[in-house]
N, C-alpha and C positions, 0 to 999 in steps of 0.2 A: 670753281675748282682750283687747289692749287697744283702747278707742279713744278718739278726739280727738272735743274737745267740739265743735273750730271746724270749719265747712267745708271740706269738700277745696280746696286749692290748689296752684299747681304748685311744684315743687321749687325754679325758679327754677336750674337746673344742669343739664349733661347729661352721663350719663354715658357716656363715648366708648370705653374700654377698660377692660381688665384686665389686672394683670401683678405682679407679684412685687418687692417690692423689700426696704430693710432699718428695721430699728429702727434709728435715729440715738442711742439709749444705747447697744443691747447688741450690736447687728448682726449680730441673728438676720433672716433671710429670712423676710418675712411678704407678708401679699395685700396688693395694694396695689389703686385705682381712679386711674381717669385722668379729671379733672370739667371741662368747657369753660363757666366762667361770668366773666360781666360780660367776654366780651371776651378774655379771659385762658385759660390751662389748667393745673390743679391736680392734685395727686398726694397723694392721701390713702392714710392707714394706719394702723394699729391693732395695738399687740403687748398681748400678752395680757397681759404684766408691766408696761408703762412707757406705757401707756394710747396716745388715739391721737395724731397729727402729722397738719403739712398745709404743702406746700411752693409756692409756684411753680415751675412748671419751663419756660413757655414765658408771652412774652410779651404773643401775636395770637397770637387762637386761630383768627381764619380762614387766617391763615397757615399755621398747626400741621396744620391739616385739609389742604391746599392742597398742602403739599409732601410729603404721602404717594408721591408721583409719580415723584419724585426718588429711589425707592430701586432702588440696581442689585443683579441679582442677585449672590450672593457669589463668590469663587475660594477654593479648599479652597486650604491648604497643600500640599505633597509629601509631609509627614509629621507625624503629632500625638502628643503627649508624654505627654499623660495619657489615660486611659479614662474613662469615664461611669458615675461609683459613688456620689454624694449627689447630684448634680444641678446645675444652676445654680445660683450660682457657688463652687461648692465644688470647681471638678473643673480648673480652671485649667491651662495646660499648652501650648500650646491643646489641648483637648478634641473628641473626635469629633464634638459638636453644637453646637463655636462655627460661625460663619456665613461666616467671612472672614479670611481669609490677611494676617499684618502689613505695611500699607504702608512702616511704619517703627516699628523698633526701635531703643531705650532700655536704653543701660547706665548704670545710677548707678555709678559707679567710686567714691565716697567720702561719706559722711554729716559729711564734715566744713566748716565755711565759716567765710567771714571776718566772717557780717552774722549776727544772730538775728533775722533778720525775725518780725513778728509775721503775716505771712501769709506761711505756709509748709508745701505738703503734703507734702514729703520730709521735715518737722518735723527739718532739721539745726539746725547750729546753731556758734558758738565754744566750746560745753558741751563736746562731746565729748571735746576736748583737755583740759580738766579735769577731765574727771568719768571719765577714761581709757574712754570708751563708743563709739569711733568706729573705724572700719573702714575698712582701704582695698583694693581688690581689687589681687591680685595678674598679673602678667602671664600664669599660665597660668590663671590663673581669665579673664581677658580674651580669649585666645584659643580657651577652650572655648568662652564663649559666643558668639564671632564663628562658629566652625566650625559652632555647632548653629543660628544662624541662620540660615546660606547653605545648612546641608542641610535650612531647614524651606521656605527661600525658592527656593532652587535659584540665584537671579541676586537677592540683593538689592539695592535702590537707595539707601537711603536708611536712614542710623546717627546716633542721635545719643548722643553722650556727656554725661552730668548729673550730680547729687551730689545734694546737698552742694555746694560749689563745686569741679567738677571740675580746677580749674585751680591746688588746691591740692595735686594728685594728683603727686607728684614724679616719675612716668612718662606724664603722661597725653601728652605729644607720642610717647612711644611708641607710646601706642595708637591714636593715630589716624594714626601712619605703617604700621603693622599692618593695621589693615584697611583701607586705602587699598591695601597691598600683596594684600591677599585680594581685591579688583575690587571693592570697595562704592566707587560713582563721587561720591556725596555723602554726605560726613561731617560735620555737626555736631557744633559746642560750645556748650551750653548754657551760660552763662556771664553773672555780677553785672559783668564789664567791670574788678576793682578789680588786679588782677593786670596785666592785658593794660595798663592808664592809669599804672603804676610799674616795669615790670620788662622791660628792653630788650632782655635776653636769653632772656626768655620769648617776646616778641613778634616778636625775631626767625626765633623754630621757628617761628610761625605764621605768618612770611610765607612760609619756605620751604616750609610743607607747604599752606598755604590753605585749609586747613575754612574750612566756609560757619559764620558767629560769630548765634551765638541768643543777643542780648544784652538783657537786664533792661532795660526802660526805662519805667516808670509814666507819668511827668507831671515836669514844671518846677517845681512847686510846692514849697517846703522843707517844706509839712505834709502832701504826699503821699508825699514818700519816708518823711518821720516815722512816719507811721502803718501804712503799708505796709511797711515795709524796716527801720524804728528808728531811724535815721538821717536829719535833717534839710538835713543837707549835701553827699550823695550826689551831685548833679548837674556840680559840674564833671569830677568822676573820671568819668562817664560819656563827657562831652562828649569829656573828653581822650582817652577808648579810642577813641573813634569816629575823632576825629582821626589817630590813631595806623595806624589799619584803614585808613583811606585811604589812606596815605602807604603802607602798606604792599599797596596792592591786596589788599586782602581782604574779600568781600561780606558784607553784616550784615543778617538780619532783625530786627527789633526787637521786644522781647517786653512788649504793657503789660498787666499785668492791671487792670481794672475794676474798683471797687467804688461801690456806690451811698452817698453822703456826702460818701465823701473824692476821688476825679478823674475822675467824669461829661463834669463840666466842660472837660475839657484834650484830650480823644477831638482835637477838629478842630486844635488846635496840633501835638500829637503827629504826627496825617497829616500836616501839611503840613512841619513839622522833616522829617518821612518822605521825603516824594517830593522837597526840596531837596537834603540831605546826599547827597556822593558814593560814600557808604560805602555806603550802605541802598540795597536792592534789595526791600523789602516789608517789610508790619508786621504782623503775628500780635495783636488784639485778646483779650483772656482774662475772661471772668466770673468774678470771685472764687467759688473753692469754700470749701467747709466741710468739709472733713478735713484733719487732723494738726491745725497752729495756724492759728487764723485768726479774724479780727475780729469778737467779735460782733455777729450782726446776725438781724433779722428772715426766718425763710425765705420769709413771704409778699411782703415787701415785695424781693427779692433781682433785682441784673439779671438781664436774660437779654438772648439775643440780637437780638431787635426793639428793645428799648432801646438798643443800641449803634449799630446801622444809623441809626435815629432820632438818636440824637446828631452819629454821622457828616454825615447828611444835612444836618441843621440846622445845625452849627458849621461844615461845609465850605463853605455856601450852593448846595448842588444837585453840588456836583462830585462825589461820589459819591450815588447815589439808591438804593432798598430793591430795583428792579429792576435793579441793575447788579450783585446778589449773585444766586451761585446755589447752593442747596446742594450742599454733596458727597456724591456716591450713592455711593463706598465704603465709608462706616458708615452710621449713620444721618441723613435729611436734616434733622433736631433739634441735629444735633451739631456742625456746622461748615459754615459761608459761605464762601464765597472770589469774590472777582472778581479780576481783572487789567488793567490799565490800558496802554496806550498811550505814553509820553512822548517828546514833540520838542520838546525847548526846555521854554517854558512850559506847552505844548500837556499836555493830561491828556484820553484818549479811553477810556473804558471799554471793554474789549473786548465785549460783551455789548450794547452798543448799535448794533453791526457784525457780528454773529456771533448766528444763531439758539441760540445755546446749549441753550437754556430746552425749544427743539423736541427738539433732539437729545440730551438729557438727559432723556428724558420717560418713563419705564418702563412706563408705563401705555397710552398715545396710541401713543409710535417706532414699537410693532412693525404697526401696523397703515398705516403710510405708506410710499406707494411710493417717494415722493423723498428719502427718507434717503440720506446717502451713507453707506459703512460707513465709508470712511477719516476720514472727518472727524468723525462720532460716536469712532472710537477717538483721536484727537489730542484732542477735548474730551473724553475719560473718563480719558487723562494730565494735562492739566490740573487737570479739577477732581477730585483725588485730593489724598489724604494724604500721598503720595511724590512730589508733585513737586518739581522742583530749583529751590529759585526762586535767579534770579541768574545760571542756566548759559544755553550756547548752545544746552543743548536745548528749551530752554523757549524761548525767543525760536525756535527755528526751527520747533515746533508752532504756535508760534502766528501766525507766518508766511505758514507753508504753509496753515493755514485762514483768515488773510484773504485771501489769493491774490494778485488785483492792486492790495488797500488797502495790504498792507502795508509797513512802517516802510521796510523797503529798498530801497524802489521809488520813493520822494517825499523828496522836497529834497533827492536825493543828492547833488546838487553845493555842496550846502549846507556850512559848517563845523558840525558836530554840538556844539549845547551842552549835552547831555546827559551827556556824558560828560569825562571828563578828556584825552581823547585831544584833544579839538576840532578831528578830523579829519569828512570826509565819511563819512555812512554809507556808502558801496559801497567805501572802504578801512580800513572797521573791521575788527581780526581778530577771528575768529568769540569770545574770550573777550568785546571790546567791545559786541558785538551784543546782551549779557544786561543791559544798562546802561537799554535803551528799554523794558522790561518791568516792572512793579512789581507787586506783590499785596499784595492787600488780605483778608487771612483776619479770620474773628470763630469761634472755640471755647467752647461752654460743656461743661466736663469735670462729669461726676454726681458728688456727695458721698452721704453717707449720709442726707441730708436726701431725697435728686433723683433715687436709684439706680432707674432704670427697668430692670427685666431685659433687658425687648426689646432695647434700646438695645445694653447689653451685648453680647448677643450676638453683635452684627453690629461691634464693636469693632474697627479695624484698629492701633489702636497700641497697643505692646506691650513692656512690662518682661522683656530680655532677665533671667535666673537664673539663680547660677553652678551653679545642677541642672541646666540646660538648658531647662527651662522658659520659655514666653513666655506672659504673664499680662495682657490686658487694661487700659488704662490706670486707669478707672474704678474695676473690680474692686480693683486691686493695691492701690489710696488708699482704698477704701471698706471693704471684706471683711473687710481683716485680714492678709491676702497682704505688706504691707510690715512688720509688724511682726512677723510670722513670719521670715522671710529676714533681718531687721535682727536678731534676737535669736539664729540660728543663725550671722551670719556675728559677730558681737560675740562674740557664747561659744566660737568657735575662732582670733578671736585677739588679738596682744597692737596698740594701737594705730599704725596703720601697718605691719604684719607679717602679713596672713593667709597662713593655710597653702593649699598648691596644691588639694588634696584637699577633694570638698565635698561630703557625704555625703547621699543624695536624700532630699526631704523628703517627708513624707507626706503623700498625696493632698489630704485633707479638715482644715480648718479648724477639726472640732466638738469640743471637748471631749468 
């Protein structure tokens, strides 16, 4: 028996859960605990070879406790790819005991780019052109995976194309004329903006096809793109793409990732460039992860997502507040924020401080109140989802119909609208104008190998479309081992820029 000389005392921590996650060397699957101390919530683990780890993973832990509430129950897929033969997350696919059907799917069409960011989880890169290591998917390989997403999805919504830099993809306006012709209504492009800022006839295909543009945007700073991206001079070629989107009516959500050191600081400039620009229709905030490359840093000291809402609030002076976010309850409520805002003119009105959200989003509390309306819980569970279309008419007409007679189309109609380009009256916008008064404001922290909470996973909606058919978890795909499997099969069949159509299924499990 051992024991202690000094007096009992308390742990000083508490322990809240249990769950599974990975070794951050070897990325085996071990136990993990979930520890709620000084304020904060911790993710300890121990592998038996590589001794133990201990990460942040949240940053208010009353919080963390608080929005347990927020979780909605799941929707199966129509059909799942893999079976249940090692267990989480070895069974990828989705598998019979993920939790939840993808709100949006992710084809990397190419590992190749124009930038070697040194934060980067698809760890592409300009290498691959030299090092003859790079891949680009083929068109039937693009079509298989669109065909096996609508037969997992049945009606999907929401596509987005990535890389590598997709838009070095010498078909990719193909692709996204393709599955716009398969009924997917919103197609994304993932995109650094340095293509669409030089090439006139590129940006012409994208005015005539219109994907919604997911473009790269850190911070203003010349040592944020430096350190972030490699690149110290980045910022005009952004400004100029964005320019460019405008002129060509084409809506942008803007993509920053976060990291503690390097642009904390720029969180409130970033929004407010956000809800000015005619381009931008909403901004996607990112917690730097820690898979593939990426900057070293501290896991105890790493943002998360109360740190960014806290910055938001602070640098905006109140325009956005911690209560005008709500989590999304189609993955986990740990995993992603989102509010949406109001705009007429100067005017910036949170939807959420007009809109019991919070009530009707409550999974715990809803089912036991008589005054739920059921339509307006399901217009707020399109909203705050994964697959909403930020920037269309449908999203302004949800959000419409649940302010009922607050809303946007009802006040200052006779007014000239400066919110838009039209600078016509709201009640002679056409219904594309109408997506113009809408803005979102998301915050994502994705799990690395340091952060991999099983739970989390399981209930994962976004998902790496495989040209085996397969759809893979975001987390998972970055963390497991899942991307450098599928990167090593599609490399080893073929020559760069050339893959073969044929793509031979891989096998289930991960484990040597």
């Amino acid at each position: 028996m051992v024991t202690s000389p000094h007096p009992p005392s308390e742990r000083g921590e508490i322990l809240w859960e249990y769950t599974r996650s990975l070794c951050p060397t070897c990325k085996q699957v071990i136990d993990g605990q979930v520890y709620l101390r000084d304020g904060k919530v911790y993710l300890r683990k121990r592998c038996p070879q590589h001794g133990p780890f201990e990460a942040l993973i949240f940053g208010d832990a009353g919080l963390y406790t608080d929005i347990a509430r927020f979780n909605k129950p799941g929707t199966l897929p129509r059909r799942h790819a893999t079976e249940v033969r090692e267990g989480c997350p070895y069974d990828c696919g989705l598998c019979t005991d993920h939790q939840q059907h993808a709100c949006l799917g992710v084809i990397e069409v190419n590992n190749l780019c124009n930038l070697d960011c040194p934060l980067c989880f698809a760890n592409a890169g300009t290498k691959h052109r030299h090092e003859h290591s790079g891949y680009e998917l083929t068109h039937e390989q693009v079509n298989f995976m669109l065909d096996t997403f609508i037969a997992s999805e049945n009606n999907p919504e929401v596509l987005q194309f990535s890389g590598g830099e997709p838009t070095l993809h010498p078909q990719i306006l193909d692709f996204i004329a393709l599955a716009q012709r398969k009924g997917i209504s919103y197609v994304m492009l993932n995109t650094n903006g340095i293509r669409i800022a030089r090439d006139d006839e590129f940006l012409a295909g994208i005015a005539k096809l219109k994907p919604h543009i997911y473009l790269q945007f850190d911070g203003f700073e010349p040592q944020t793109n430096r350190l972030l991206r490699g690149k110290s001079d980045l910022l005009d070629e952004k400004l100029r793409a964005l320019e460019r989107l405008a002129e060509a009516d084409v809506r942008v959500v803007l993509v920053a990732v976060i990291e503690r050191g390097v642009n904390e600081q720029e969180v409130g400039r970033i929004l407010e460039f956000s809800l000015r620009h005619p381009a931008v229709f909403g901004i996607s905030f990112h917690c730097a992860m820690r898979a593939q490359r990426h900057i070293p840093a501290d896991p105890l000291t790493r943002l998360t997502i109360p740190d960014i809402v806290s910055s938001i609030e602070t640098q905006s002076k109140g325009l956005f507040t911690l209560k005008d976010f709500v989590p999304v309850p189609c993955c986990m409520p740990v995993c992603h924020f989102v509010t949406y805002a109001m705009i007429q003119g100067d005017s910036v009105l949170p939807a959420p401080r007009v809109l019991p959200v919070e009530q009707y989003l409550d999974y715990l509390q809803n089912r036991s109140v008589p005054a739920i309306n059921e339509d307006l819980r399901q217009i707020l569970e399109r909203l705050w989802s994964s697959s909403t279309q930020v920037g269309s008419e449908g999203l302004y007409l949800d959000l419409a119909a649940a302010l009922g007679e607050t809303s946007l189309e009802n006040s200052r109609a006779a007014e000239r609208c400066p919110s838009c380009h039209t600078h016509l009256p709201i009640n002679q916008h056409t219904p594309r104008d109408l997506g113009r008064h809408i803005f979102m404001v998301g915050i994502r922290d994705f799990m690395d190998p340091w952060t991999f909470h099983m739970k989390n996973a399981m209930k994962c909606c976004l998902n790496f479309l495989t040209p085996d058919g397969r759809m893979i978890p975001f987390c998972a795909y970055n963390s497991v081992g899942y991307r450098e499997q599928v990167t090593a099969e599609l490399v080893g069949r073929t020559t760069l820029g050339r893959a073969i159509p044929e793509y031979p299924t891989l096998r289930p499990g991960l484990r040597s």
